[in-house]
N, C-alpha and C positions, 0 to 999 in steps of 0.2 A: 713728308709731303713735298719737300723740296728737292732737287733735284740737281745743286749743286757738287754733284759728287768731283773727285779733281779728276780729270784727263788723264792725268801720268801725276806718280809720285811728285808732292811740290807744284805742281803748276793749279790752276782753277780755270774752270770755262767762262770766257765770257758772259755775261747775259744777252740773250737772246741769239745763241750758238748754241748746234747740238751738240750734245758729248756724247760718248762711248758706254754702256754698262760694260764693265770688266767682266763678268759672272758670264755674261752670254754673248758678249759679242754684238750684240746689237747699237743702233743708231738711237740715241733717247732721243725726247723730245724736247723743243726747245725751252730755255728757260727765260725769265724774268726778273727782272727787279724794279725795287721800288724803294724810297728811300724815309725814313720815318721822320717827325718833327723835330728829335733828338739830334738826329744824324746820320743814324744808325740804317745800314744797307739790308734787305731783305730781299734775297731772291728766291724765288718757287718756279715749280713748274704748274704752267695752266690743265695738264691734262690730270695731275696728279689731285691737285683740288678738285677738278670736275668729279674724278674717279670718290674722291672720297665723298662728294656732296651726292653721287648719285647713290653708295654705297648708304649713309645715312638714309637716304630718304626712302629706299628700298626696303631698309630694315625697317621703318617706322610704318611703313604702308602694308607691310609682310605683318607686323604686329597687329594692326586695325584689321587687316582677314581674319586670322588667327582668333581674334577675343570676338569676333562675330561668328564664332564656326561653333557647332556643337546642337546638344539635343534643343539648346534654346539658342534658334537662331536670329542674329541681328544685324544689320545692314551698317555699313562704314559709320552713316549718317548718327546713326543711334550709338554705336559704340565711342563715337567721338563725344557725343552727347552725355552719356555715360560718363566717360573719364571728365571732362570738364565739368561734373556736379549740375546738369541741366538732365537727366534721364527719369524714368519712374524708378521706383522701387525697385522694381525685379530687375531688372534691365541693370541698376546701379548694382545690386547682391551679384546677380552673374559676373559681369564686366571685372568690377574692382576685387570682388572677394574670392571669387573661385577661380577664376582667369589670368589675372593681369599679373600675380605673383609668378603662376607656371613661365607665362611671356616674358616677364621683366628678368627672371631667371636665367632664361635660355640667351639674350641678349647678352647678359652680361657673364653668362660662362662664355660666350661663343667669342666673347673681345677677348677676356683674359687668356682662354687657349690660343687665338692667335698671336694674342701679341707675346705671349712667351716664345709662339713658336719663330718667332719674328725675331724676335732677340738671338736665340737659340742658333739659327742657320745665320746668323749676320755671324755668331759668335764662332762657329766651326769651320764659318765659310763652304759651308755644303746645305744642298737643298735637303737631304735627310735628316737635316737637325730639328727634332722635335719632343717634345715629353713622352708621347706615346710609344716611340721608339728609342729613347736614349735612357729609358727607365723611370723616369719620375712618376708617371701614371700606375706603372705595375708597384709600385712602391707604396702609391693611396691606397691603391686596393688591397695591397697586404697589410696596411695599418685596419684597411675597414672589415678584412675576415677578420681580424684577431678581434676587432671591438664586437664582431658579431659572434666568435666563438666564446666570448665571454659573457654571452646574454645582454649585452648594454641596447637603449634605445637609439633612436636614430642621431640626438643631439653627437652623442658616445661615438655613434659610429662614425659622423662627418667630421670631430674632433678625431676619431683613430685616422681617416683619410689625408686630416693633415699634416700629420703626425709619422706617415709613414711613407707620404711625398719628399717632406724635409728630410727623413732620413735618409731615402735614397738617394737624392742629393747630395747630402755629407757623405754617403759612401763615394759615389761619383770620384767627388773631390779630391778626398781622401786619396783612389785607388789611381789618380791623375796627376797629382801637385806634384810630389816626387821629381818627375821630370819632365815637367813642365806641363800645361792646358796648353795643349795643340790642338785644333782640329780635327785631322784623324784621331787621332789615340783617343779623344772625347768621346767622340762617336762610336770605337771599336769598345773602349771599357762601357759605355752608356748601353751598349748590345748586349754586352757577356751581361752585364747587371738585369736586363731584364727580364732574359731567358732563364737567369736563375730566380729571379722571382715571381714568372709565370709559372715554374716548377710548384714553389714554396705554396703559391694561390692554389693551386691542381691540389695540391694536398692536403692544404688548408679546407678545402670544399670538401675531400671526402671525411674530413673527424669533425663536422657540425651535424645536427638535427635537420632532420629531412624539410622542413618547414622552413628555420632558417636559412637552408642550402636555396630554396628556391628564391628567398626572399635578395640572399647576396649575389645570385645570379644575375634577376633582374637591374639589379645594382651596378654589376660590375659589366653589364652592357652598353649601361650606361642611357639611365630614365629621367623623365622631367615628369611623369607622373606623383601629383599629390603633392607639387611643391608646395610651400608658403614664401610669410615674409622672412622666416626666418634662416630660411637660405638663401635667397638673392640678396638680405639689406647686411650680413659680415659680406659677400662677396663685392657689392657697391665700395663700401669701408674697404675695402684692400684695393681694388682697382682705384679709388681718390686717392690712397696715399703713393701707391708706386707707380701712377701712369705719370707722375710730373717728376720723379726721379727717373725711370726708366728715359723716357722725351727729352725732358729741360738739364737733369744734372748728367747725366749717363750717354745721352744720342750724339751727341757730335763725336765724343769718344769711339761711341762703337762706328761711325763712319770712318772713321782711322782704323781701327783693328783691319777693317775689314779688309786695307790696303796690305796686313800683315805686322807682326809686333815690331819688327826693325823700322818702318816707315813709321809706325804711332808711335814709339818712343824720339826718334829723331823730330818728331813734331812737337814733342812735348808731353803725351800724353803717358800716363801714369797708367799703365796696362794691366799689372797684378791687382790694383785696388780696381781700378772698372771692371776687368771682366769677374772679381769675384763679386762683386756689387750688383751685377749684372747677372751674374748665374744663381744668385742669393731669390733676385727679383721673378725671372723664371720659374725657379723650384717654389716659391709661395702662390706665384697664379697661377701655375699648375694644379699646384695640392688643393687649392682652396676651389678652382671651380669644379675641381672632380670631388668633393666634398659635395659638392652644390648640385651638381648633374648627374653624378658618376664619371666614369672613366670614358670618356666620348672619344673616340677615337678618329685620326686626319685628320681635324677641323687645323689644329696646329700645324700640319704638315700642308694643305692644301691653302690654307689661306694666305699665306703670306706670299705665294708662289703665282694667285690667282691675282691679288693685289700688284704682286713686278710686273705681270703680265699685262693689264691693263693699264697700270699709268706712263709702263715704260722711261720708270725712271731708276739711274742706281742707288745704292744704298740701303736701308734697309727696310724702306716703307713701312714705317710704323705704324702710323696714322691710318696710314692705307690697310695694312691688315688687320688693324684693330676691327677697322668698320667692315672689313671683310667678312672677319668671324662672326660678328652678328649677324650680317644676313645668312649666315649660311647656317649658324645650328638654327637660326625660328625660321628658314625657311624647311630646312631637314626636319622640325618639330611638327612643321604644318603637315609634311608630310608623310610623315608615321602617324598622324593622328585621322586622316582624312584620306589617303591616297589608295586603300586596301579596303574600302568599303567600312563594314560594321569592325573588322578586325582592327585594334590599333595597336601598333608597334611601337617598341621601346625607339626612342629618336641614335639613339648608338648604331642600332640595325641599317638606318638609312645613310649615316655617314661613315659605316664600316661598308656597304657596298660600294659605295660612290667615291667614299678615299679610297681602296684598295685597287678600284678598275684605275686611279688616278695616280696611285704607286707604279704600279706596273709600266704605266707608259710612261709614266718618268723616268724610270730605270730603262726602259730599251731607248729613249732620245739620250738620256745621258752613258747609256753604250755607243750608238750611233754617231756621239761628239766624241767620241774618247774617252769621255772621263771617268769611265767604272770598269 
């Protein structure tokens, strides 16, 4: 959320001066400081807080529509009503029990898919770095045909998803460490890896049961249909423990990589242990919110890129895309559920249309810059 990023190798921008984003060339916005009881200096940018407190509140007013929409419908008033233990019966059984798990769900895959993808493209230093494309996502989903080619139920299957995010990960690594976690070479091994296990899924779909096949379909669309608690409250548990390592022990680190490993090592910074620390932390909210949602695809790619863009600040907007991804898969959820009339759509459907129209124009502006 801050905004401090350095001007040039070694130097820091003033407070209240604008810097430079290196990534795009643009003029960020100005920064602040402020000074604590301690001693201790704090600068931010005011546009990045605004961005992320509008981001929040967006997602929380998206959730209040959302758990008032349906065959039983109910007005903001009542749904707030509802979740604060003031509502009837019915209104309480809808709101908390059948609703607010699908919602709280969709929140909190929509953070963890960005904020890996946020890590991700800080780590490669390309806008293309994401799970959905560098393979970690085809890798749940190959853990989750196999649990479903083995008859297991759903616990089995979101345990196979995570199971087979981490491993493609370990392959990544594996197929990268040699010489050396580059950037390029991440992204071109994290390609070849996925194409070979969008193959392995293809095939995997055609030796299951025709029932199951349809079941791992809708799966691997990637659904928030029939959530509970018992897949948004492990995925809570993994976003508490690694949002304050990814932020507090990990983020100042990856604002160095980002300058390139000759500038983070000259500064200090221990580059092999963070960025594997940091690729460790990706590959688990990966795996575990495609456990959670399925395999959702661009939320990772779009959000962290929607986040630079609005607060206009360098670095790697953590903060900012975390609170991005939420609003974007529950608003994406609202509208596969509501926007096609009686018909509702798996929520994968509305963020595979809408990333992919958002792929494409990213590739011809970053033809149009030179950079592809």
């Amino acid at each position: 959320m801050t905004s401090t990023t350095p001007a040039a190798a070694g130097t820091e921008a003033a407070p209240g001066t604008r810097t430079e984003d290196r990534t795009t060339g643009r003029t960020t916005g100005r920064t602040r400081a402020v000074r604590t009881a301690g001693g201790l200096s704090l600068r931010y940018s005011p546009r990045a807080v605004t961005t992320v407190t509008a981001c929040v509140l967006a997602a929380l007013a998206l959730a209040v529509v959302t758990l008032g929409r349906g065959d039983y419908p109910l007005g903001p008033v009542e749904v707030i009503r509802a979740l604060t233990g003031g509502g009837d019966p019915a209104a309480d059984f809808v709101v908390n029990e059948l609703r607010l798990p699908r919602v709280v769900t969709a929140l909190l895959a929509g953070a963890a898919l960005a904020l890996s993808g946020a890590v991700l493209q800080a780590l490669v230093r390309n806008p293309l770095g994401s799970p959905d494309i560098l393979g970690l996502t085809q890798g749940a989903a190959t853990g989750a045909l196999l649990a479903v080619a083995a008859g297991a139920g759903s616990l089995t299957l979101a345990g196979g998803a995570v199971t087979g995010g981490i491993g493609a990960g370990v392959l990544i690594w594996v197929l990268t460490r040699r010489q050396g976690v580059t950037g390029h070479r991440l992204v071109l091994i994290g390609i070849g890896v996925a194409a070979v296990l969008t193959g392995v899924n293809g095939y995997l779909l055609t030796r299951i049961k025709l029932m199951e096949a349809a079941r791992a379909l809708l799966w691997l669309t990637g659904s928030l249909d029939g959530r509970g608690w018992d897949d948004a409250l492990p995925l809570l548990a993994v976003l508490a423990v690694l949002l304050p390592v990814v932020l507090l022990a990990c983020g100042p680190g990856l604002r160095m990589l980002e300058m390139g490993d000759d500038a983070a090592v000259a500064l200090g910074v221990p580059v092999a242990r963070i960025r594997l620390v940091l690729l460790a932390c990706t590959v688990l909210l990966a795996s575990v919110a495609a456990a959670a949602a399925g395999p959702v695809s661009f939320v990772a790619l779009t959000a962290p890129q929607l986040a630079r863009r609005l607060t206009r600040a360098p670095g790697p907007n953590l903060v900012a895309s975390t609170a991005m991804g939420a609003v974007l898969l529950v608003a994406a959820d609202l509208a596969a559920q509501h926007a096609f009339g009686e018909r509702q759509l798996p929520v994968g459907v509305v963020t595979g249309v809408l990333g992919g129209g958002y792929l494409v124009w990213l590739l011809a502006a970053q033809h149009r810059a030179g950079r592809l």
